[in-house]
C-alpha positions as CSV (number, residue, x, y, z in Angstrom):
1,X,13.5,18.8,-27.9
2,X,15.2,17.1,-30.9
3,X,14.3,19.3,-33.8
4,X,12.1,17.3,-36.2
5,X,14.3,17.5,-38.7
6,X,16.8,15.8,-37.1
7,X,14.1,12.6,-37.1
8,X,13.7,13.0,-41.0
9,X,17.5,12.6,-41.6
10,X,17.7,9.8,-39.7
11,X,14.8,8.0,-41.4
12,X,16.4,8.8,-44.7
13,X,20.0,7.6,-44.1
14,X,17.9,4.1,-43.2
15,X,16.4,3.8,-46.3
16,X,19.7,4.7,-47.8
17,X,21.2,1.4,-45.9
18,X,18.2,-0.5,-47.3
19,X,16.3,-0.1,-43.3
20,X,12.9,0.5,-44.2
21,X,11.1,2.7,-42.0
22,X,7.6,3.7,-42.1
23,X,6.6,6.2,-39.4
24,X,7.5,8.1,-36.7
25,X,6.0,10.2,-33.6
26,X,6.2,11.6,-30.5
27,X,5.6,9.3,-27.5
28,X,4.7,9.9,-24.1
29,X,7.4,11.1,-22.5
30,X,9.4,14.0,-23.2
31,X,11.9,14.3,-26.1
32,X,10.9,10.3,-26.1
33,X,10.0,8.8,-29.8
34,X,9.0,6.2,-31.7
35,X,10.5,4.3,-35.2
36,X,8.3,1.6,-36.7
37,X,10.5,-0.3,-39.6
38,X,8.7,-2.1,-42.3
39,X,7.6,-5.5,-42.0
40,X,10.1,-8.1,-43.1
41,X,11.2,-11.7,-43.1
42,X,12.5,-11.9,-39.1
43,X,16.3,-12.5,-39.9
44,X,16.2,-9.2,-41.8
45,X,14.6,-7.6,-39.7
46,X,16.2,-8.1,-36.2
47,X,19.5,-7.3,-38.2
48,X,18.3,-4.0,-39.1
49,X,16.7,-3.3,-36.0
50,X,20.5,-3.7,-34.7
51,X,21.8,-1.1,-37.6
52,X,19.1,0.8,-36.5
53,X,20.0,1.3,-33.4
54,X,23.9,2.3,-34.6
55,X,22.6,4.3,-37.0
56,X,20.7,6.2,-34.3
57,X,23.7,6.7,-31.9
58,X,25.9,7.6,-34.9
59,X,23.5,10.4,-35.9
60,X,22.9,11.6,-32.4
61,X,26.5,11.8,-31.2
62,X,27.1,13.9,-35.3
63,X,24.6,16.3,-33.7
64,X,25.4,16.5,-29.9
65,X,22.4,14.5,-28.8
66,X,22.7,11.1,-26.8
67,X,20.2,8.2,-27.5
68,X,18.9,6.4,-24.4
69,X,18.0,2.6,-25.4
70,X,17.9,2.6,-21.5
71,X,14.2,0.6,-20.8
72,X,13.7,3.1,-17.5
73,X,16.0,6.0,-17.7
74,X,13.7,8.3,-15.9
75,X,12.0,7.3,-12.7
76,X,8.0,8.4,-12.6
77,X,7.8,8.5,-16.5
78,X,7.8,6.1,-19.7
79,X,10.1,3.5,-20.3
80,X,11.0,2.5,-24.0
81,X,10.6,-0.9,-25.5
82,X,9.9,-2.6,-28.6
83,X,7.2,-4.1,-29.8
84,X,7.7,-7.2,-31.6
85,X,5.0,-7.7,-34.2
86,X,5.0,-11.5,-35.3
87,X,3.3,-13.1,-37.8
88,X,3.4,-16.8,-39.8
89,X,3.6,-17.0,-43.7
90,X,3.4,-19.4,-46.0
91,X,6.2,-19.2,-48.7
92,X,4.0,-17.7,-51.3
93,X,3.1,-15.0,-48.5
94,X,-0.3,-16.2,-47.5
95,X,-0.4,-14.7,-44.0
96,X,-1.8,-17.5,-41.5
97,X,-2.7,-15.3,-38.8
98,X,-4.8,-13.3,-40.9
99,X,-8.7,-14.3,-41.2
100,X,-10.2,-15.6,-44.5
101,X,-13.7,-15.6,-46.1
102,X,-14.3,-18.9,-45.8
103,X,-15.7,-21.9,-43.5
104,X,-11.8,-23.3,-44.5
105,X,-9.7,-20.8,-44.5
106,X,-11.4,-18.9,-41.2
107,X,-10.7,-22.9,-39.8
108,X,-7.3,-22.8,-41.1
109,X,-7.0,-19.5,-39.4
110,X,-8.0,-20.6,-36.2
111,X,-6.0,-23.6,-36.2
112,X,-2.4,-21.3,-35.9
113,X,-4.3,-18.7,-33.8
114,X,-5.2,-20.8,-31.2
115,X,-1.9,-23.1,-31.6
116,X,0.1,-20.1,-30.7
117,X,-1.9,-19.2,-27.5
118,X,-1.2,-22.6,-26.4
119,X,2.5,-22.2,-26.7
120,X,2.2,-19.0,-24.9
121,X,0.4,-20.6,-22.3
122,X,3.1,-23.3,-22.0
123,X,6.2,-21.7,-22.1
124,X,5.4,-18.5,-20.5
125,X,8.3,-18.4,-17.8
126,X,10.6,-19.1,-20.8
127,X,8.8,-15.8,-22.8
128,X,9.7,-14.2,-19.6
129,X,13.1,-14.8,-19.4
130,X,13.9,-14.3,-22.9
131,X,12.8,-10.2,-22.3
132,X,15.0,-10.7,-18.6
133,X,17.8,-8.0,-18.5
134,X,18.7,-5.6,-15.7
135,X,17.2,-2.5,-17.8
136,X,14.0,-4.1,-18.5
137,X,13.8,-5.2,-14.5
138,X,12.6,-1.7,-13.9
139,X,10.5,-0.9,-16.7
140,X,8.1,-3.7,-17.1
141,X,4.8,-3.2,-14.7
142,X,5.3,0.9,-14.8
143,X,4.0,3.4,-17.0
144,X,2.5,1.7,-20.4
145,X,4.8,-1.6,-19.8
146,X,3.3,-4.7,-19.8
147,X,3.7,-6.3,-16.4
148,X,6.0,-9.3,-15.6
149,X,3.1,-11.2,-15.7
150,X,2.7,-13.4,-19.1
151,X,-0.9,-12.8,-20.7
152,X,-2.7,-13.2,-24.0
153,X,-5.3,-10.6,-25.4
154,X,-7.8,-11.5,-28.2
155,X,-10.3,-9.5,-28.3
156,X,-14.2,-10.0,-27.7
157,X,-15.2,-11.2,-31.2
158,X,-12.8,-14.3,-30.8
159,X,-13.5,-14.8,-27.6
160,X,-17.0,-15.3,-28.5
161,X,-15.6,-17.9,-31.1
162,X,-13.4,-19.7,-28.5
163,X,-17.0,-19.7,-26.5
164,X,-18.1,-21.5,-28.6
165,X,-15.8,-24.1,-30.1
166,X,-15.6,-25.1,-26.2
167,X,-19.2,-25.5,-26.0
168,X,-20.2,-26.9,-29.1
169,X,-17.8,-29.7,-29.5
170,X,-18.5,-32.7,-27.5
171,X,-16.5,-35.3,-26.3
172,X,-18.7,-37.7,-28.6
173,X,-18.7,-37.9,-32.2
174,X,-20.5,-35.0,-33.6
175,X,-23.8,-35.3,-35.8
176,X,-23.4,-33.8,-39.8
177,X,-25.4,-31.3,-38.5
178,X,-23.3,-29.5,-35.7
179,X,-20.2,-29.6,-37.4
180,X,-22.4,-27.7,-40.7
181,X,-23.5,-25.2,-38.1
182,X,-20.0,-25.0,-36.3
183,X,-18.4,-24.8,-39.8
184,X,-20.9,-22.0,-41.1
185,X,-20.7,-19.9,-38.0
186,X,-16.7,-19.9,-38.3
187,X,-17.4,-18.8,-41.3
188,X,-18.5,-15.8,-40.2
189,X,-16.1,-14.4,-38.6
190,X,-15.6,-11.0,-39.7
191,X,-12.5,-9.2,-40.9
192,X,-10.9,-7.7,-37.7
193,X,-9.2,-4.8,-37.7
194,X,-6.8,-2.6,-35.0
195,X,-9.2,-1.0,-33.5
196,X,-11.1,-3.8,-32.3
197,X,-8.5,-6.0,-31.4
198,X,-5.6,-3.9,-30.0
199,X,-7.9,-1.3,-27.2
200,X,-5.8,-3.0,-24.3
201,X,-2.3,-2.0,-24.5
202,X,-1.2,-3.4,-21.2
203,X,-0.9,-6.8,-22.6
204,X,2.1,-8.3,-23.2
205,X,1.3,-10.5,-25.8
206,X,-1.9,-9.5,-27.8
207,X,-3.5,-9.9,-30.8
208,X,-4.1,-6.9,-33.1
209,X,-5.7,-8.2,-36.4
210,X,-3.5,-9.6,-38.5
211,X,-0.3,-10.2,-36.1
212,X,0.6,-10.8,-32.3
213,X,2.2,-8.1,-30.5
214,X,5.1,-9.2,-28.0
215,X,5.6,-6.2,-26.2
216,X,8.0,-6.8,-23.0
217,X,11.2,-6.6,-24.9
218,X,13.3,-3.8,-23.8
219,X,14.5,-0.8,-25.9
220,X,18.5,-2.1,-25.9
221,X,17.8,-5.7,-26.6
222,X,18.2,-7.7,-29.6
223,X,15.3,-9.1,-30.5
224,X,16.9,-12.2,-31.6
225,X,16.5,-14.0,-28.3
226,X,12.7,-13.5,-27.9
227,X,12.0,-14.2,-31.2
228,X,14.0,-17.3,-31.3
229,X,12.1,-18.7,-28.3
230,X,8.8,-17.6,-29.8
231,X,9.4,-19.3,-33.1
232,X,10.6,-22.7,-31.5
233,X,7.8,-23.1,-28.8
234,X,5.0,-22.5,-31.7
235,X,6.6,-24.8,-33.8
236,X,7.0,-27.6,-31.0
237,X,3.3,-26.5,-30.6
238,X,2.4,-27.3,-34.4
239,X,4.2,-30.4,-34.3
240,X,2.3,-32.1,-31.3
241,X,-1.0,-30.3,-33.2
242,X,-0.3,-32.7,-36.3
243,X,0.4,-35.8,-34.0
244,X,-2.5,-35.5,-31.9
245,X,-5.0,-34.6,-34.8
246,X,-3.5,-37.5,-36.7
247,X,-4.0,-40.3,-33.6
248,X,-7.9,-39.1,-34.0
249,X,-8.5,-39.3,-37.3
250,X,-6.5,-42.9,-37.4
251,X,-9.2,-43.5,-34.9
252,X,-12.0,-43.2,-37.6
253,X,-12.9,-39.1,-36.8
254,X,-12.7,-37.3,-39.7
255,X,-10.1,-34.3,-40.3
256,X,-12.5,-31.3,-39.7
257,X,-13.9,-33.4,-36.5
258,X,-10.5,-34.1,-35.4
259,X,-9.0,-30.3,-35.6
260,X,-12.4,-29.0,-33.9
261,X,-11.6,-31.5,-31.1
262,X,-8.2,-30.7,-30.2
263,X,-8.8,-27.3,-31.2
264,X,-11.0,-27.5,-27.8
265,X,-8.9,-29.1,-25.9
266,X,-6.1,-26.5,-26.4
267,X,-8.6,-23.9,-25.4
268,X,-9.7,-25.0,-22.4
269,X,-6.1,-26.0,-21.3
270,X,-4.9,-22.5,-22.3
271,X,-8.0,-20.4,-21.2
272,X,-5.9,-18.9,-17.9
273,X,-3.3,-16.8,-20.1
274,X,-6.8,-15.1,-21.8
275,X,-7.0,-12.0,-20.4
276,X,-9.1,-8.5,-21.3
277,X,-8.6,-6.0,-18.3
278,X,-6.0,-3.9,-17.1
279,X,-2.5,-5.5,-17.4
280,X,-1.5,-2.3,-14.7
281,X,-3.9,-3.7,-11.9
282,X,-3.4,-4.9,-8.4
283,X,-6.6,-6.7,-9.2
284,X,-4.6,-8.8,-12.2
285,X,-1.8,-9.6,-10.1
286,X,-4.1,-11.2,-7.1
287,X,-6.3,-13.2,-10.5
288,X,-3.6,-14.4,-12.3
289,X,-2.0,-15.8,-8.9
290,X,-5.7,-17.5,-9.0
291,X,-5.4,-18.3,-12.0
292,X,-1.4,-20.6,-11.4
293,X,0.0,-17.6,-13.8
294,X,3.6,-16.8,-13.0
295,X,4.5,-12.8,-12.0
296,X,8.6,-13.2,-11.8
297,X,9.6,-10.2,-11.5
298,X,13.6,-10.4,-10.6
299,X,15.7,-11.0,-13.4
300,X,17.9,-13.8,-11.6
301,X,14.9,-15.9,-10.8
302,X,13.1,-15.1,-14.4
303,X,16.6,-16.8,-16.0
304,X,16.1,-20.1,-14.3
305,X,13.3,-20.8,-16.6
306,X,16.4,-21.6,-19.3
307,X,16.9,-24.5,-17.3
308,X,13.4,-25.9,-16.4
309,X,13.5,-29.6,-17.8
310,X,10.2,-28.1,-19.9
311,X,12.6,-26.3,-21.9
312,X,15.0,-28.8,-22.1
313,X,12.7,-30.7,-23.7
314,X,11.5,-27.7,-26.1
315,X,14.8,-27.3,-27.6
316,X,15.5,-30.6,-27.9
317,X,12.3,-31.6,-30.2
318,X,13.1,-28.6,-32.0
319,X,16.5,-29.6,-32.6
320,X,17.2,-25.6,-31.8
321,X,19.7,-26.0,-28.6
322,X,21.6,-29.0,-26.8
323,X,21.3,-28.8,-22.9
324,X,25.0,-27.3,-22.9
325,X,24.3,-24.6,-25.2
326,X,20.8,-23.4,-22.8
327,X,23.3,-23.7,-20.0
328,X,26.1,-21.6,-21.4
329,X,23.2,-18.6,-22.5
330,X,21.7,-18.6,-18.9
331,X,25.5,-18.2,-17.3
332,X,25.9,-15.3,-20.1
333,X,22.5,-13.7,-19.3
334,X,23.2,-14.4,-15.5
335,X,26.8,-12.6,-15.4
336,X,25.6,-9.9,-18.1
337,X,23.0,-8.9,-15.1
338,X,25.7,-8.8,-12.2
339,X,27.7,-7.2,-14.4
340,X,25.7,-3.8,-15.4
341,X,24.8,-3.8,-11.5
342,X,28.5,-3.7,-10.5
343,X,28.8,-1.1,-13.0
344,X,25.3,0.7,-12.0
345,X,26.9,0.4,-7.9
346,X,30.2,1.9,-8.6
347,X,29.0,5.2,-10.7
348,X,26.5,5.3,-8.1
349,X,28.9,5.4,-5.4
350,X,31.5,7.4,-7.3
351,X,28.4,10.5,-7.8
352,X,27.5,10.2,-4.0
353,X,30.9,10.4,-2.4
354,X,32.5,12.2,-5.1
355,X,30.2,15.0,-6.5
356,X,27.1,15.2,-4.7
357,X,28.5,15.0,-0.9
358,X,31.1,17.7,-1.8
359,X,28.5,19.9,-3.7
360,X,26.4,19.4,-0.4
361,X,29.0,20.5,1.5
362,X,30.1,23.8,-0.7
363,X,26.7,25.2,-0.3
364,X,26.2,24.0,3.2
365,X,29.0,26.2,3.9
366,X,27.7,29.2,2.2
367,X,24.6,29.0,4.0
368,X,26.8,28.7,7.4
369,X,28.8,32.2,6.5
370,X,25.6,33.7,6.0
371,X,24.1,32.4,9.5
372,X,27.7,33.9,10.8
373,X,27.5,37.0,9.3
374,X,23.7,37.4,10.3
375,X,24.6,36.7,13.8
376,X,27.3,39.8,13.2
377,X,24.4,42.4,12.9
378,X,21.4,41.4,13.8
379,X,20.2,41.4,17.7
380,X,19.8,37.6,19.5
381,X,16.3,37.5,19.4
382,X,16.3,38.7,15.5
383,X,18.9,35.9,14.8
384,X,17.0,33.2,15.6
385,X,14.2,34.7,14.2
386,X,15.5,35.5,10.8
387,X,17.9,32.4,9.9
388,X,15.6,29.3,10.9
389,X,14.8,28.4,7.8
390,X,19.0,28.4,7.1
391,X,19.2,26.8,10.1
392,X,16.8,23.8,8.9
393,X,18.2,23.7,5.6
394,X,21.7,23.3,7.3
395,X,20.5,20.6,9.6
396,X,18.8,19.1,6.6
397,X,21.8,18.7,4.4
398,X,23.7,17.0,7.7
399,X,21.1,14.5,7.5
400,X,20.7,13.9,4.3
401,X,25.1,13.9,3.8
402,X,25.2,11.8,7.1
403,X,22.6,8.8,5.6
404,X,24.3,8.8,2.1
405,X,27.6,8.0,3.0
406,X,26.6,5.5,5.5
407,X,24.5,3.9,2.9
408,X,26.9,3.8,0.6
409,X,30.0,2.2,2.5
410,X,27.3,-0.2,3.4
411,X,26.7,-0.9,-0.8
412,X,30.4,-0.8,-0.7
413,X,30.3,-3.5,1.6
414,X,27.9,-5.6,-0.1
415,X,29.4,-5.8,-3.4
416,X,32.9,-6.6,-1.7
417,X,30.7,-9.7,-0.5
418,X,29.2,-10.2,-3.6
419,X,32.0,-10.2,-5.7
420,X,34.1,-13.1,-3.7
421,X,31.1,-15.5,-4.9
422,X,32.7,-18.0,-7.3
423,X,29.4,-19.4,-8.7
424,X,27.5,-17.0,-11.8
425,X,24.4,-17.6,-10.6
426,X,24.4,-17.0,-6.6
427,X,26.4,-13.8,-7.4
428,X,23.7,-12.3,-9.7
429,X,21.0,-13.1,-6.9
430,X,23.4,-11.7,-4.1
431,X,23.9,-8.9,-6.3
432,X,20.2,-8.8,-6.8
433,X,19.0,-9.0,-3.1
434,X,21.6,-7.2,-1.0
435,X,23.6,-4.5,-3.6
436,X,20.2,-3.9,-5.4
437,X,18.2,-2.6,-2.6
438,X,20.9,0.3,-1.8
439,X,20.4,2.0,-5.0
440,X,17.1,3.6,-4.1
441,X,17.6,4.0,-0.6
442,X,20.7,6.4,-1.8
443,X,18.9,8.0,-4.6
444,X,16.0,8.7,-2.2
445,X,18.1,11.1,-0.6
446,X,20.1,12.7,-3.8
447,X,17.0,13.5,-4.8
448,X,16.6,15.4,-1.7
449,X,19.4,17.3,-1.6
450,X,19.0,17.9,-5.4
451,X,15.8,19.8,-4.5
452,X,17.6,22.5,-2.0
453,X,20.8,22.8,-3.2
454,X,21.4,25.8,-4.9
455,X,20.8,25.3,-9.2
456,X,24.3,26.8,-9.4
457,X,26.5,24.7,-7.2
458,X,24.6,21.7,-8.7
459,X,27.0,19.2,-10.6
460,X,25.0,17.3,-12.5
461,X,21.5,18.2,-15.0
462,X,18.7,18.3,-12.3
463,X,15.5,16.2,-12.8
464,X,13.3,18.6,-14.2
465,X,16.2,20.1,-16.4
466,X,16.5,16.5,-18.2
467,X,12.7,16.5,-18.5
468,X,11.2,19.4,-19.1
469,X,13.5,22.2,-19.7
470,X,13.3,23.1,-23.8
């Protein structure tokens, strides 16, 4: 395990480059931690989340460790991500997710809350693709990832609220009196805190007090690309707030009547991407098929949301990217993908055929001499009495030998085919549906052989060595 130590010096060479960082602690899986920076204005931040990271792998490799910014190194266990906490400020730093004391400002709270839900709710697939990488492809849905599966948690005490702003705000113009009671009761909502708001933490997008939480982001990303499409689909939300609270009020309704009515109208439009339970469900993947909620779990087809004429028309009210520019980042994002799986095919192949086969075979023919030299001394009955269990294992490594090179001239086969595709995007889904597959058919049985090969022969760390050995 990395001496704890170790953790210190790196915390304090980041406050040395001006990185803040506040905590750190073990997580769930072995030798597998976290770093929390400070809170900061976004630009800042994201660039020192990237020093961050360097400073990480420059310490590590000073002290013969490794850093794994891999989302799913280890089958069966953790992943590693990062958890995006996002907030909106004024300029004189008056938080506007955060809740106020007042009627007004608990209205003025509301107002951003539930704008941001609704760009959630609209732009989802885009939120989606934004976290797409080949890493993250494994990670999210397993082991305290958020599923694929875009949802928002609020908690029960705004829930309640949400209750009843839809229920209390009619259609027709409200009497003095409701809107003093609606008023008065928004009024009292209380101060949330964590612990209240933050129990679920299998959703990808949830509220805990002060702050949303985007968690699917993967642990080698740079959190520039999420947070870029966060920030424009809440502002294109803001700005069709204004318009649409403005048309009412021009229509005689005053402002506080106006905001509680569209305020209502976003959540019932939005109420789908609400969700409580347990992100890690089979149950949640059959309801939010119910509910028209989007579980894209390939990165290939996740990217094409760059492309949706929704989008298109995102970036271009938010002046953020022209047509060409989303085309050019989902032809990166697409080749960037085909690219890590060519590289993730040929080591694989290279391991199998190379070192693991030959390693096979080396003991396999140790355990032959013995059955030999058994057969030397022992009677015919005795023979075949005392070296089944070499014979099994013998016949057992055959198999297993036999299957992994067939499978992998086959993967050999399928990238050849792969790779004389011209077009970006067919050749990440080709790479996707027919190369893909053959990775865990092969590791299936590695794994196997790994288990009854000798610990000495063995070329590589076994599974439980890179786990659990101290």
């Amino acid at each position: 395990e990395v001496p704890v130590k170790e953790i210190n010096k790196l915390i304090i060479e980041a406050w040395k480059l001006g990185i803040p960082v506040k905590t750190r602690h073990n997580e769930v899986a072995p030798n597998q931690f976290e770093l929390a920076p400070v809170f900061e204005e976004i630009n800042l931040a994201i660039d020192h989340n990237q020093l961050l990271m360097d400073l990480m792998n420059r310490i590590a490799r000073k002290h013969f460790f490794r850093v794994l910014f891999h989302e799913k190194p280890f089958a069966g266990v953790n992943g590693s991500g990062k958890h995006n906490n996002w907030s909106l400020a004024t300029n004189t730093g008056k938080n506007l997710l955060s809740q106020g004391k007042t009627p007004k400002t608990n209205l003025q709270f509301l107002t951003f809350f539930i704008n941001v839900i609704k760009a959630v709710y609209d732009h989802a697939d885009l939120l989606r693709a934004a976290v797409a990488t080949a890493g993250n492809e494994y990670r999210l849905g397993a082991h305290e990832a958020p599923p694929a599966i875009i949802s928002v948690f609020v908690g029960n005490h705004l829930k309640q609220v949400f209750n009843e702003i839809e229920s209390k705000v009619k259609k027709e113009k409200m009497s003095p009196d409701e809107k003093t009671e609606l008023k008065l009761n928004i009024g009292k909502i209380p101060q949330i805190i964590f612990d209240n708001t933050d129990r679920n933490r299998t959703s990808p997008f949830a509220f805990t007090g002060d702050k949303f939480e985007f968690r699917p982001v993967g642990s080698c990303a740079n959190c520039s690309v999420s947070m870029i499409v966060l920030n424009s689909i809440v502002a294109n939300q803001l700005t069709q707030f204004k318009k649409d609270v403005d048309k009412l009020i021009s229509d005689n309704i005053d402002k506080d009547e106006a905001i509680f009515k569209i305020l209502r109208n976003l959540i019932t439009d939005s109420k789908p991407i609400l969700f409580e339970g347990n992100g890690y469900s089979e149950e949640w993947i059959k309801e939010a098929k119910k509910r028209g909620l989007s579980n894209i779990i390939e990165t290939p087809q996740a990217l094409e949301a760059y492309l949706s004429e929704n989008t298109k028309r995102l970036f271009k009210n938010t002046n953020v990217f022209t047509e060409r520019e989303l085309e050019a980042r989902f032809l990166i994002k697409q080749e960037m993908y085909t690219k890590m799986l060519q590289i993730e095919a040929r080591v694989l192949g290279d391991l199998a055929l190379n070192h693991i086969i030959p390693t096979a075979i080396k003991y396999q023919n140790i355990l032959i001499k013995n059955v030999n030299g058994l057969k030397n001394i022992l009677t015919n009955d005795e023979f075949h009495k005392q070296t089944s269990f070499q014979m099994e294992l013998i016949s057992e490594i055959s198999s297993h030998i036999e299957i992994i090179s067939s499978l992998v001239n086959k993967l050999i086969e399928a990238r050849k085919k792969a790779n004389i595709i011209d077009d970006i995007k067919n050749k990440s889904i080709e790479y996707n549906e027919k190369v893909k597959p053959f990775f865990e058919k092969i590791r299936i049985h590695v794994d196997k052989l790994e288990r009854i090969v000798d610990d000495e022969f063995w070329p590589l760390p076994k599974y439980r060595e890179l786990l659990f050995i101290r």
